[in-house]
C-alpha positions as CSV (number, residue, x, y, z in Angstrom):
1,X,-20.1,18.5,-16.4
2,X,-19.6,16.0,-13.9
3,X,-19.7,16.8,-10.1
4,X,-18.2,15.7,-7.3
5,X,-19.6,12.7,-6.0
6,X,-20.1,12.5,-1.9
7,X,-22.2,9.5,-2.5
8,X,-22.0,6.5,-0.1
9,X,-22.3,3.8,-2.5
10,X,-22.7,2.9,-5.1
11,X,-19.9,5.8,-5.1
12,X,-17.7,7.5,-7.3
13,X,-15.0,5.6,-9.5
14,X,-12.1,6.9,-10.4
15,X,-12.2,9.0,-13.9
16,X,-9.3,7.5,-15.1
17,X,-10.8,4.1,-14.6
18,X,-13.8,5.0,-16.1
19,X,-12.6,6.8,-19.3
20,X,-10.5,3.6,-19.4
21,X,-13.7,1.5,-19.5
22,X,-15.3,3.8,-21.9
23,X,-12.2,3.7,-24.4
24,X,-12.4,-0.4,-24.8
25,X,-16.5,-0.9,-24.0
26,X,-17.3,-1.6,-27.5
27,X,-14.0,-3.2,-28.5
28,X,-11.9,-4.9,-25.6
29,X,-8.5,-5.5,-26.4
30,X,-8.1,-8.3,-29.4
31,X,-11.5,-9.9,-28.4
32,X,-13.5,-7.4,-31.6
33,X,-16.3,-8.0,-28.9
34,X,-16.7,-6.2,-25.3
35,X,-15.5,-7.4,-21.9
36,X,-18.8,-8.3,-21.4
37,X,-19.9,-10.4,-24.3
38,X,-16.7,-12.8,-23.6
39,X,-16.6,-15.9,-21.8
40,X,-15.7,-16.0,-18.6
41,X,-13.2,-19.3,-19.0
42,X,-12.0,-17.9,-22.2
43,X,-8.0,-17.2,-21.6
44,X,-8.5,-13.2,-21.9
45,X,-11.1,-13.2,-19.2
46,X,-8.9,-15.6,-17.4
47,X,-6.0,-13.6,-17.6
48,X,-7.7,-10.5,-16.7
49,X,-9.3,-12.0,-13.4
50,X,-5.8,-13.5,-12.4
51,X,-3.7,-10.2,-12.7
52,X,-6.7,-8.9,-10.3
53,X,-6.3,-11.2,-8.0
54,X,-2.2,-10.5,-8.4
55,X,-2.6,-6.7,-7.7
56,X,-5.1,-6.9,-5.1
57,X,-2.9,-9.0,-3.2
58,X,0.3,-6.8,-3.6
59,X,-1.9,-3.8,-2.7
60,X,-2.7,-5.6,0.5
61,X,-0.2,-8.0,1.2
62,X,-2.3,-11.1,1.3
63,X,-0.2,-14.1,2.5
64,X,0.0,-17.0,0.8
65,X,-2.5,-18.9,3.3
66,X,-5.2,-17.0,2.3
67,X,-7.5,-17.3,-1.1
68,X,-9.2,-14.2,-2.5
69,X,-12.5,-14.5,-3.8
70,X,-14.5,-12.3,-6.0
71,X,-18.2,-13.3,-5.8
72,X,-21.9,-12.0,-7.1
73,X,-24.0,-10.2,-4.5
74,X,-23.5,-7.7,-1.8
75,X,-22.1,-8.0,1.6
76,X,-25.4,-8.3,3.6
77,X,-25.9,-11.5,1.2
78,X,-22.7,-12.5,3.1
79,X,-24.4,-11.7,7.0
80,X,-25.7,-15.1,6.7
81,X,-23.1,-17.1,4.7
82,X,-20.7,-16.7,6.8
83,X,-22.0,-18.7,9.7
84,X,-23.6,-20.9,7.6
85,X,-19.8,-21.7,6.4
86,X,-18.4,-21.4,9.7
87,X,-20.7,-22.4,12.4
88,X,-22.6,-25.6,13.2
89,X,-26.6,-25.0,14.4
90,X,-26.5,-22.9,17.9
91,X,-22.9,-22.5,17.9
92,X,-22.0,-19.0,19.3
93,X,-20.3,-16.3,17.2
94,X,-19.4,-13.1,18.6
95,X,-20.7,-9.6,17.4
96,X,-19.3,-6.0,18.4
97,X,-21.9,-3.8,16.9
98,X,-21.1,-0.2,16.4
99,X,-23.7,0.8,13.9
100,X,-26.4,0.0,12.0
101,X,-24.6,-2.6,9.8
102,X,-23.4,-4.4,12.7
103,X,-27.0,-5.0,13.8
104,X,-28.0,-5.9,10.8
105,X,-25.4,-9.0,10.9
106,X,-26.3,-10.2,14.2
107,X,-29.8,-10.9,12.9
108,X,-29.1,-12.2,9.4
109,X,-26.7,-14.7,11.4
110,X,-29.7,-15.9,14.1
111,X,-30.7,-18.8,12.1
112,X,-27.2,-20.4,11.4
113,X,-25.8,-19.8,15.0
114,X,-26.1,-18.3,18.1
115,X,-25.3,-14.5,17.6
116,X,-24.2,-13.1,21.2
117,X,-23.5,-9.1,21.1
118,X,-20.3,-8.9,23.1
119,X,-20.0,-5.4,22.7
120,X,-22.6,-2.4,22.0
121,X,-22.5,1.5,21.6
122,X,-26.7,1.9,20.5
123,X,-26.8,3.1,23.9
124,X,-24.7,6.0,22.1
125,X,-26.7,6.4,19.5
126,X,-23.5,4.8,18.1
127,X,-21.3,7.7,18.4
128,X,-18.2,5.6,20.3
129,X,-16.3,2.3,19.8
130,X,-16.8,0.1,23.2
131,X,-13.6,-0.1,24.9
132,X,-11.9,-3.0,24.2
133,X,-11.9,-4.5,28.3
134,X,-15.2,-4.1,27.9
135,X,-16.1,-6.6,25.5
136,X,-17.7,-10.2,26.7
137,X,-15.6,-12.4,24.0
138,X,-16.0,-16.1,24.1
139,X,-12.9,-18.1,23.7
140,X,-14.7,-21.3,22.0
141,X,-16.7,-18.9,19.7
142,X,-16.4,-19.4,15.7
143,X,-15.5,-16.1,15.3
144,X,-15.7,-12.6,16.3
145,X,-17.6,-10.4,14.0
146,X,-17.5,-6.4,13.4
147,X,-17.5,-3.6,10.9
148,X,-14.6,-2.1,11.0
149,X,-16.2,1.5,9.3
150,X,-19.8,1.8,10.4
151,X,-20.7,4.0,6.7
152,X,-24.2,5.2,8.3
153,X,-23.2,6.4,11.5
154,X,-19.6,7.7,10.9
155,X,-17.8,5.3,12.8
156,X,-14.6,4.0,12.1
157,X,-12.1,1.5,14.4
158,X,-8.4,3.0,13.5
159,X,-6.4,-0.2,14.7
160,X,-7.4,-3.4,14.7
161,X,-9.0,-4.9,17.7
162,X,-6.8,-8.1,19.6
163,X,-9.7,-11.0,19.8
164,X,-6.9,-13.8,21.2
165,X,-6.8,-17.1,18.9
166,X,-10.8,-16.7,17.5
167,X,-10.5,-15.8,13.9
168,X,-11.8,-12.2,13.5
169,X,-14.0,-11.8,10.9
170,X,-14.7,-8.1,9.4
171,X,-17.1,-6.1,6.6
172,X,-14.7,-3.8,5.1
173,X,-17.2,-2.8,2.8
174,X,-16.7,0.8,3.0
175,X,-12.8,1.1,4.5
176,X,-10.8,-1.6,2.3
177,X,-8.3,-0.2,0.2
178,X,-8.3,3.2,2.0
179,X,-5.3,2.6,3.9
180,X,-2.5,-0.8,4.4
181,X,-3.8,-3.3,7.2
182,X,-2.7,-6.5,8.2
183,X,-4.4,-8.8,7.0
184,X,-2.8,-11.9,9.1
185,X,-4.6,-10.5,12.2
186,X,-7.8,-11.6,10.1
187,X,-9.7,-15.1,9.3
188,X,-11.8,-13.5,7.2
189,X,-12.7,-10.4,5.7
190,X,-15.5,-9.2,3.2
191,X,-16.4,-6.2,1.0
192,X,-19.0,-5.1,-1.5
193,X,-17.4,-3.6,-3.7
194,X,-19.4,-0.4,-4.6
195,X,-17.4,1.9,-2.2
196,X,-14.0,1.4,-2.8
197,X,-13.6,-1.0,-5.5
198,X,-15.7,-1.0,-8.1
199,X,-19.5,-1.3,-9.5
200,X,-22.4,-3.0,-7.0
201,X,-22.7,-6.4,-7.7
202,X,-19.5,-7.6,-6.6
203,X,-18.2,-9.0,-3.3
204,X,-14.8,-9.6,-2.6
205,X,-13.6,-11.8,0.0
206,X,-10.7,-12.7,1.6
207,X,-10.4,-15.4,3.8
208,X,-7.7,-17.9,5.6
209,X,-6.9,-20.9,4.0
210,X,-8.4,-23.3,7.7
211,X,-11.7,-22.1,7.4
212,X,-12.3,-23.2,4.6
213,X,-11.8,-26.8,5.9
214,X,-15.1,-25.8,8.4
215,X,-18.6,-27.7,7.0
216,X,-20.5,-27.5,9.6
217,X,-24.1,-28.5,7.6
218,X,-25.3,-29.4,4.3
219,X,-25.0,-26.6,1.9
220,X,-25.7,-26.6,-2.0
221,X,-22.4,-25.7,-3.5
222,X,-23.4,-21.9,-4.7
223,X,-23.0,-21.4,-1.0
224,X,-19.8,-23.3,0.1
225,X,-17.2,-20.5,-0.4
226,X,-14.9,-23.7,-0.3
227,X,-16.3,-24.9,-3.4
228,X,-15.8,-21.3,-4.9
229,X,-12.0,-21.5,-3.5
230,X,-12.0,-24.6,-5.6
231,X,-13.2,-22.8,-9.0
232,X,-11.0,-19.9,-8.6
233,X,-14.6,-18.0,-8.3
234,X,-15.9,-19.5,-11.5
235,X,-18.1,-22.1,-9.7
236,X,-20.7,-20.3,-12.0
237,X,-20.9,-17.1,-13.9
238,X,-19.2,-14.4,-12.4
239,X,-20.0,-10.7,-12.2
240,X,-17.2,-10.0,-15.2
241,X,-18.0,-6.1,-15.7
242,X,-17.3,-5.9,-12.3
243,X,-14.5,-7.7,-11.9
244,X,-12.9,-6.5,-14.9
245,X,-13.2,-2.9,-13.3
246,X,-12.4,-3.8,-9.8
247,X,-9.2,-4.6,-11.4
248,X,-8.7,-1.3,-13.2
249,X,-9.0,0.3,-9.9
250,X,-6.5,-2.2,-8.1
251,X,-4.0,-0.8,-10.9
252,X,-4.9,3.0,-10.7
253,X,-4.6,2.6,-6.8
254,X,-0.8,1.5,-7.8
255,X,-0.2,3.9,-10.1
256,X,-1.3,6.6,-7.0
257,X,1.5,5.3,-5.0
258,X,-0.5,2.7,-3.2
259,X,-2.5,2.2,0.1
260,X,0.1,4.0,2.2
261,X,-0.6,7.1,-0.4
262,X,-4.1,7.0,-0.3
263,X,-3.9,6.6,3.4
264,X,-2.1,10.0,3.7
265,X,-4.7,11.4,1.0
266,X,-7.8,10.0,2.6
267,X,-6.6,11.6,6.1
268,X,-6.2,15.2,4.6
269,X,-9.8,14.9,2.7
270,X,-11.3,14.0,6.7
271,X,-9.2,16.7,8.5
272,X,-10.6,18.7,5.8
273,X,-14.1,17.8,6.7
274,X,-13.8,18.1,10.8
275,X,-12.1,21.6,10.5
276,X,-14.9,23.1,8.3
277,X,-17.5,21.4,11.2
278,X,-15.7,21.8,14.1
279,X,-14.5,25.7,13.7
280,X,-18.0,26.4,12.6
281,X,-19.0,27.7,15.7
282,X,-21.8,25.5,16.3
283,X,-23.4,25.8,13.0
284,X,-22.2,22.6,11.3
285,X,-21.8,19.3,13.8
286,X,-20.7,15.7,14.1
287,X,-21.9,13.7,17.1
288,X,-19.3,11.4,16.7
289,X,-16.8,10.9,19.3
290,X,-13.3,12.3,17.9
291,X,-11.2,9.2,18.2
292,X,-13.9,7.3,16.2
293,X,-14.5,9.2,13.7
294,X,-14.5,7.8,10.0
295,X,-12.1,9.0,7.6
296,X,-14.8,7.5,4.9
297,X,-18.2,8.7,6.3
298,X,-18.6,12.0,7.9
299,X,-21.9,13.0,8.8
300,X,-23.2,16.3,9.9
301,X,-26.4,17.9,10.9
302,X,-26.8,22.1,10.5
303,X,-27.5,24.2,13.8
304,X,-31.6,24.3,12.2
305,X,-32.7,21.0,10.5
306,X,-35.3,23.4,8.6
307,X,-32.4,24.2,6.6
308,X,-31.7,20.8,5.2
309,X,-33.2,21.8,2.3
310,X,-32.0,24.4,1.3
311,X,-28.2,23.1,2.1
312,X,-29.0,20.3,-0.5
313,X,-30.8,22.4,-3.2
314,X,-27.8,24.6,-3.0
315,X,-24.8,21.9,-2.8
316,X,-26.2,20.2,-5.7
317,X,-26.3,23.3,-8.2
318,X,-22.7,23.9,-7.0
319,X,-21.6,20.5,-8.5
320,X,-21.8,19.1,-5.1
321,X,-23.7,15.5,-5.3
322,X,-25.3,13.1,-3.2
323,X,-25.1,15.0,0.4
324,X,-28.4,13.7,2.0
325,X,-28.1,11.8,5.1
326,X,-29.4,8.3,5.8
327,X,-32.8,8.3,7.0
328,X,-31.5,6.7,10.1
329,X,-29.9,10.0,11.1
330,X,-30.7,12.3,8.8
331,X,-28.9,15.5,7.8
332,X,-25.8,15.6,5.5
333,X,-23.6,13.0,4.9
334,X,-20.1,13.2,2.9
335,X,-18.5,10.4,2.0
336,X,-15.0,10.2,0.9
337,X,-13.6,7.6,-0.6
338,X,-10.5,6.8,-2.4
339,X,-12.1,8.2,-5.6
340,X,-13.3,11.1,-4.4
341,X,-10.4,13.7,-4.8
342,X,-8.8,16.1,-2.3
343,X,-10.2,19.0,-4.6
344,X,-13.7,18.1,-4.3
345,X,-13.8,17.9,-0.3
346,X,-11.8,21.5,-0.5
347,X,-14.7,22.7,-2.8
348,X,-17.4,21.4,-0.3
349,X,-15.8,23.0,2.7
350,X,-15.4,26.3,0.8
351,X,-19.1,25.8,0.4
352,X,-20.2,25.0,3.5
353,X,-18.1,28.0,5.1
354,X,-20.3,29.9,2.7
355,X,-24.1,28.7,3.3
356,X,-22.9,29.5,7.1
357,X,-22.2,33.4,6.4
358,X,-25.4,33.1,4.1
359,X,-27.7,31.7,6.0
């Protein structure tokens, strides 16, 4: 019997999307052959890959100006291609690092451009977002980098900050598709795609049309997202299991009413969450600041670490998966994304509400 799924990623996929999967794997519409033994410039693939790229757009309004990429690798792969795309040797790109992920970005860019940290909560423990008069932007940087959900930490941006005329640039890897943005107020924005989208292994990226006219150094051509742009993502192989599933979840997330819907679901599922920590009395918490919190992440320690244990051992024979914390701040850690459904989070509160008056 399957359980429900609180990992961070790779995370849960929708059932429907993967009983779809399961229904064609062997024999994928007329092909007599599955998605994945077919070529990836044959006119089924092709069609498949376009009507992705047609519902991803309407889900999220992409303008016209903008191309949408879908790409091998993960999103730290993408730490360091950006500003090799975007920035010429010791050029300055602004960071605002609000978790580990952040930090992680700032150093994969050092060796492509000069990384400056405008903004940082570690002094936190990354448990706030920097107010915005706070952060030290540069006007003439390439861009201004930040992770709109921070998925270790629990830290989540709910409006998108105002960086004047420097293109912002942002790793939606665990917060795309969990609610409508704007994506004008971006030049670029990136996502691995095992959170919200699909199978590890993809990368989807999204980025305006002027940036990709940037070449600021040599590159080999697997690394030019301008030559990518150019291939409609077929500069080589693609990742075709996962971007034939990505594109079962952009229609399941229509048939659910859309972002605005799973906006509105994903909020319920984290007011869920807070209320079973916060009226706890003390036995359940979550350091982070309440206007940051993430309606994706939510971690939470137990009054006595000693039992962790015990909390897991117990959660996971009630159905209740994947609950350990990072290592990086241990305790629980429930993540809830757009797969996830509203039952499960009820059915880990009722549990948690439980091990209290237990234990």
């Amino acid at each position: 019997m399957r359980g429900w799924n609180f990992s961070a990623g790779p995370a849960a996929l929708p059932e429907a999307v993967l009983r779809h999967a399961q229904e064609e794997l062997l024999e994928w519409g007329d092909a007599r052959a599955s998605v994945m033994e077919v070529s990836h410039r044959g006119k089924a693939f092709e069609a498949v890959a376009a009507q992705a790229e047609r519902d991803l757009r309407g889900l999220l309004g992409i303008p016209e100006n903008y191309k949408v990429l879908f790409l091998q690798g993960g999103a730290t792969q993408h730490f360091a291609q950006i500003p090799m795309n975007f920035c010429v040797d010791g050029q300055r790109a602004d960071y605002i690092v609000t978790g580990h992920w952040g930090e992680k970005a700032v150093k994969e860019a050092a060796p492509y451009a000069k990384p400056h940290v405008a903004a940082s909560s570690a002094d936190s423990n990354y448990t706030v977002i920097p107010p915005r008069d706070s952060w030290d932007l540069d006007s003439e940087a390439a861009y201004v980098h930040y992770t709109p959900n921070e998925t270790i930490h629990g830290v989540e941006f709910h409006e998108v900050p105002d960086v004047g005329g420097v293109p912002l640039v942002a790793d939606m890897s665990s917060d795309i598709l969990s609610r409508p943005i704007d994506v004008s107020r971006f030049g670029l924005i990136y996502a691995g795609a095992q959170k919200n989208i699909g199978p590890s292994g993809l990368v989807v990226l999204i980025v305006r049309d002027d940036l990709l006219q940037r070449n600021p150094r040599p590159l080999p051509k697997i690394f030019r997202y301008a030559e990518h742009a150019a291939q409609n993502s077929m500069l080589n192989t693609p990742n075709t299991w996962g971007w034939y599933l990505a594109g079962l979840t952009f229609q399941w997330l229509r048939e659910q009413g859309g972002l605005a819907a799973m906006e509105r679901r994903n909020r319920e599922k984290a007011d869920l969450m807070y209320e079973a920590i916060d009226l706890s009395g003390g036995y359940y918490r979550n350091p982070v600041e309440p206007s940051a919190r993430s309606r994706m992440n939510v971690p939470f320690t137990l009054h006595d670490s000693a039992l962790d244990a015990l909390f897991l051992k117990e959660s996971e024979a009630a159905g209740l998966l994947a609950l350990k914390g990072h290592r990086a701040v241990g305790g629980m850690r429930a993540s809830l994304y757009n797969a996830l459904p509203v039952e499960g989070v009820r059915a880990l509160a009722d549990f948690m509400r439980d091990f209290a008056q237990r234990h």
